[in-house]
N, C-alpha and C positions, 0 to 999 in steps of 0.2 A: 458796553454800548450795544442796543441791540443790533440787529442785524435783519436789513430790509428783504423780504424772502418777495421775488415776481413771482406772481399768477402766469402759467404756462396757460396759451390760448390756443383755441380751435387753429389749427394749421391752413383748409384747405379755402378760407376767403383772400388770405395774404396771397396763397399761392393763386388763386383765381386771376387777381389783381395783376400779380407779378405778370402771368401768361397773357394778358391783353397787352400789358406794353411790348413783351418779348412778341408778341404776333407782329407787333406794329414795325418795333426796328428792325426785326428781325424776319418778318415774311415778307412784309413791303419793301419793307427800305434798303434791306440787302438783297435775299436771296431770288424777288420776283425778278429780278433782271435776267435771270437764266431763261423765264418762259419769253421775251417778249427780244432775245438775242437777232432772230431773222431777222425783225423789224427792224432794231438798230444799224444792222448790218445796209438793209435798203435804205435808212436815212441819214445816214452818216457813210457809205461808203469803206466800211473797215472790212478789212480781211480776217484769218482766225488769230494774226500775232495780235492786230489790233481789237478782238474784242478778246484775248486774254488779259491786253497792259490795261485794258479798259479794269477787266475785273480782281486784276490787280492794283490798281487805284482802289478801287472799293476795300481790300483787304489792308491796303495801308491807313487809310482813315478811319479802319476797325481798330487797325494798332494804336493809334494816335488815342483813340479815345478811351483804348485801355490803361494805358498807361498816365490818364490824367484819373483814372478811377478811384483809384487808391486814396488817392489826396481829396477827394473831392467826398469819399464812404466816409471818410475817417471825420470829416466837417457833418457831413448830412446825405446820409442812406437816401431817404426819402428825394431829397435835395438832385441828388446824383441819377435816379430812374425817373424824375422829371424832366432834367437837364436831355436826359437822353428821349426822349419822347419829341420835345422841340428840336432839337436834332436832325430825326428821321425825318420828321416833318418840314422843317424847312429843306431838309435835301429831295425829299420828294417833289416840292415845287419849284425849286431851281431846277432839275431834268425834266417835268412836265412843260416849262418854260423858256428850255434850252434854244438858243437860233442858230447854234454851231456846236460843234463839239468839244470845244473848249468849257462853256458854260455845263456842259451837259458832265461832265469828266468834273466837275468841282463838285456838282450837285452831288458825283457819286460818292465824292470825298465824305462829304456833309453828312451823309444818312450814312455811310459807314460809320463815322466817328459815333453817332446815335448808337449803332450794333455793341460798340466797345464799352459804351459807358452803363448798358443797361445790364448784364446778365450780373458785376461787381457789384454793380449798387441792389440791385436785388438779393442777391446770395447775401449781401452786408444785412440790408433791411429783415430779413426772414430771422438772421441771427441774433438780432437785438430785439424782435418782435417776441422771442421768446416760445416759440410757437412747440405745439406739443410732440411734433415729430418731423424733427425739421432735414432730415434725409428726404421727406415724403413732397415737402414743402416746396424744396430745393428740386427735386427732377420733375414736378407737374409743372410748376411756375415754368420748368424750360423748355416743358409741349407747348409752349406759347408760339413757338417757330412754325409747328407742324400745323396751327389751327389760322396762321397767317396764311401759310402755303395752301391749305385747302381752299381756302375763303380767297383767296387769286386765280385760284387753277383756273378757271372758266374765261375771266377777264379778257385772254389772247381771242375767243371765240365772238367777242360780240363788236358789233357794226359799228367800229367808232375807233380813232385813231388811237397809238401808245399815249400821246400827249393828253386825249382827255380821262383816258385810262388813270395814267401818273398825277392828275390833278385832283379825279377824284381820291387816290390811294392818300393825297396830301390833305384832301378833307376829314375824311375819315382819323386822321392820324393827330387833328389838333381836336376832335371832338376824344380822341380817348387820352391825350393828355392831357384835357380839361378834366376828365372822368378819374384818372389818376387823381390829380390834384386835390379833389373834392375825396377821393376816397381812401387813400393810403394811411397810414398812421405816421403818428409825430415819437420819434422813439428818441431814445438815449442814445450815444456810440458807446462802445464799451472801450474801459483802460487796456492801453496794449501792456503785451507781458512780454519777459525779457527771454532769451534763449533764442535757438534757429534749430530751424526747423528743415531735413533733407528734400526740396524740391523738385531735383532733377531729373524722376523718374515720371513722376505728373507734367514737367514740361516735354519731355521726350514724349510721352503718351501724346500730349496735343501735338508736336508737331506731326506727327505722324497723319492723327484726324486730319491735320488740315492738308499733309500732301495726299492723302486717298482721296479727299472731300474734292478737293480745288475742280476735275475734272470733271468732276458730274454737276456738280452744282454751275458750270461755267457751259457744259459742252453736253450736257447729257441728250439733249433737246435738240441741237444739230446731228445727234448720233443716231436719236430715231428717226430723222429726216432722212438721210443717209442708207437707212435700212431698208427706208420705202414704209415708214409708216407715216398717218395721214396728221394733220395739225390734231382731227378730234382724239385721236389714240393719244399723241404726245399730252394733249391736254389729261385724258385721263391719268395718264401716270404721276404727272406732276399734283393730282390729287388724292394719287394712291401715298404718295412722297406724306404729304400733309397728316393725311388720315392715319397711317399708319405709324406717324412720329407719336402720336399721341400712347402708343404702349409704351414708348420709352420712359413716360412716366412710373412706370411698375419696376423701373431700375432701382430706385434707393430700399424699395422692400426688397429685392432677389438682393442686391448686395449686403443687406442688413440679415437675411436669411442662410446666404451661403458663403458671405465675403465678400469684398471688395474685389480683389484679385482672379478670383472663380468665375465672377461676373461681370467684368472687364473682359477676360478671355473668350469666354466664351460667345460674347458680342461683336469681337473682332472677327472672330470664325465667321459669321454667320455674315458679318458689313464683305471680308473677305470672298465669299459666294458671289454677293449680291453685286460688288463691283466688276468682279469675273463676267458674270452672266449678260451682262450687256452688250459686252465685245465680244461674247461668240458668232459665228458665221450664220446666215439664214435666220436672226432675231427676228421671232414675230411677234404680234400684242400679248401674248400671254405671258411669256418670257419677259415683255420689257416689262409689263405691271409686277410679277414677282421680284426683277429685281427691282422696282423701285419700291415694291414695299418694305424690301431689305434694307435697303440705302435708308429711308426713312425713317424706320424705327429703330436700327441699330446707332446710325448718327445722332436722332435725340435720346437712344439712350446712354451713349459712349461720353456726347457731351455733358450731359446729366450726371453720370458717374464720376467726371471730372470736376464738379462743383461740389460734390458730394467730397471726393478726394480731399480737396483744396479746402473747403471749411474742417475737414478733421486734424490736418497738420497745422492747421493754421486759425482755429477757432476763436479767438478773438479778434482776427482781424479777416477774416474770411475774403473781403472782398480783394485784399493784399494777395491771395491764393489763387482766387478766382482767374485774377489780372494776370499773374505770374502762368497760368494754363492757357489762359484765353490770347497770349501774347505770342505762346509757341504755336497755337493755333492760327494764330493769325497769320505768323513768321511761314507757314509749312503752306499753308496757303497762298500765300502771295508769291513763294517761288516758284509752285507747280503750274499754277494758272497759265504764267506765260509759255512755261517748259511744255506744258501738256500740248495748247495752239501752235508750236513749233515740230513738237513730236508727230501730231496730227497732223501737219499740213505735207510733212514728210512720208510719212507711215499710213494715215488711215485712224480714223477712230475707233477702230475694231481694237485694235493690236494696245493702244492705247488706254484702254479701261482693261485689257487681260493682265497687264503688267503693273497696274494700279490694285488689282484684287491681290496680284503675288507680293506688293512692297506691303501690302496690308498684312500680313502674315508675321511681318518681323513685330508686331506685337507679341510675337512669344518667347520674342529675346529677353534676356535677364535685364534689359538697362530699362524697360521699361512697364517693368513690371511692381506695380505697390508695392512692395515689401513693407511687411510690419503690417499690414492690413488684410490680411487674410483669413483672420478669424472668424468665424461668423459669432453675432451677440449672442449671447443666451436669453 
């Protein structure tokens, strides 16, 4: 019988694609809630526990969505990074819409679960699409984050309420999953294969991302208020955040060049600075833009590297891998969020992001390190 050979395709349209949904669930729908925190805090009345449980709500509905991921790639890739598109977007319009904070707290569930469901179904889609270097495929598609965060940053500055803000972010968010819709490919799943595969150093890796991450992405913004810098500086950083996620896509080459492990490491070094450098004493604009340029491009590349991980132990079913990282991610986040708003309200946010750069460090413990990945290709 012969034997049906696929055409390997151009890589970087699928990944284009992939990156506008990820802007959507993923710079809208989740992480813009960090810049527009004062505001919430003035219409809703919350303190710092309550706008951690707040964005701990958000990280739980990131989990929920991961974990229907799986099931949902294995039916329909394509299927699964649409699902997640309506998602963000109806959560965007329940919190634009909120008249208490009960509605507003669903809403965040909503466009979480969208966050959960999109980077799986992606990583799954890219896999089956065949594409001709799909390391390259996999960490551009997930600067998708950083090009949402840029394209918000300014938002907190202009003359009009969070509510029309959040309405337009919910416009925006059904014109590019109509724009999906029309442009993704119709692919095959591929037969899962039998065997297991050792995970738990890729999950210990994410959880780790998401207890260093929780606090910055929750509290970074209160921290330069704090400092005495002014909304326009905070606003900049949070677009230094964006702009400079976009190198993280140069991760799947460094790690295809020097290893997975080499360049995993070496990124934790460097996320390690970048979360230090905030909570030192006498922070000014220049210090907080560096470290947010750190935060920003180490986190899309650390999480890029992680999808990267998760499709090679798990390459037939990749978005199974994906879910499995994205799930400790999500788990490490959701704890810190609240711990962090308690430790600060205690300590100061200074003290709080210094101790966050040192727990970043134990990335160079043995449990969480690839192992068996360290080679670089030839």
């Amino acid at each position: 019988m012969a034997t049906k050979t696929r055409e390997t395709t151009s890589w970087w349209p699928l990944a284009a694609a992939g990156a506008g949904v990820i802007a959507l669930c993923y710079g809208f729908a989740r992480y813009a809630y960090g810049l527009f925190v004062p505001r919430f805090t003035e219409t809703f009345g919350l303190t710092t526990v309550g706008i951690g449980v707040l964005g701990g709500l958000s990280t739980a509905g990131y989990a929920a969505g991961l974990l229907l991921a799986p099931k949902t790639s294995a039916r329909s890739a394509r299927g699964t990074v649409l699902l997640a598109g309506a998602a963000a977007t109806t959560g965007l319009a329940l919190m634009a819409a909120a008249p208490h904070v009960t509605v507003f707290a669903a809403g965040i569930v909503v466009a979480g679960a969208g966050a959960g469901l999109v980077s799986p179904g992606v990583a799954q889609l890219i896999s089956e699409s065949e594409s001709e270097n799909p390391a390259r495929a996999q960490t551009w598609a997930n600067t998708g984050t950083g090009l949402g965060l840029a394209a918000s940053a300014f938002t907190p500055l202009l003359a009009l309420g969070w509510p029309v803000v959040w309405a337009a972010f919910a416009g925006l968010g059904a014109a590019m999953t109509l724009l999906a819709w029309r442009t993704l490919p119709h692919t095959t799943p591929q037969p899962a294969t039998a065997g297991s595969t050792n995970t738990t150093p890729l999950v210990l890796n994410s959880v780790l991302i998401g207890v260093t991450s929780a606090p910055y992405w929750t509290f970074s913004g209160s921290r330069l208020a704090e400092a005495g810098l002014s909304p326009v500086a905070a606003t900049w950083c949070w677009f230094a955040i964006g702009v400079a996620g976009l190198l993280g896509g140069l991760a799947g080459r460094v790690a295809d060049r020097v290893g997975l492990r080499a360049a995993n490491l070496a990124t934790w070094t460097l996320a390690a600075a970048g979360l230090a450098l905030l909570g030192v004493p006498g922070l000014g604009p220049k210090s907080a833009l560096i470290s947010s340029a750190l935060f920003g491009s180490t986190y899309m590349a650390l999480t890029g590297l992680c999808i990267v991980w998760a499709a090679r132990v798990s390459p037939a079913r990749p978005a199974r891998g994906v879910t499995w990282s994205f799930v400790g991610l999500g788990a490490g986040q959701t704890a810190a969020a609240p711990l962090a708003g308690a430790a600060a309200g205690a300590f100061g946010l200074g003290p709080v992001f210094i101790l966050t750069g040192l727990v970043a460090l134990l990335a160079w413990t043995p449990w969480v390190k690839p192992a068996g990945l360290a080679a670089p290709r030839p």
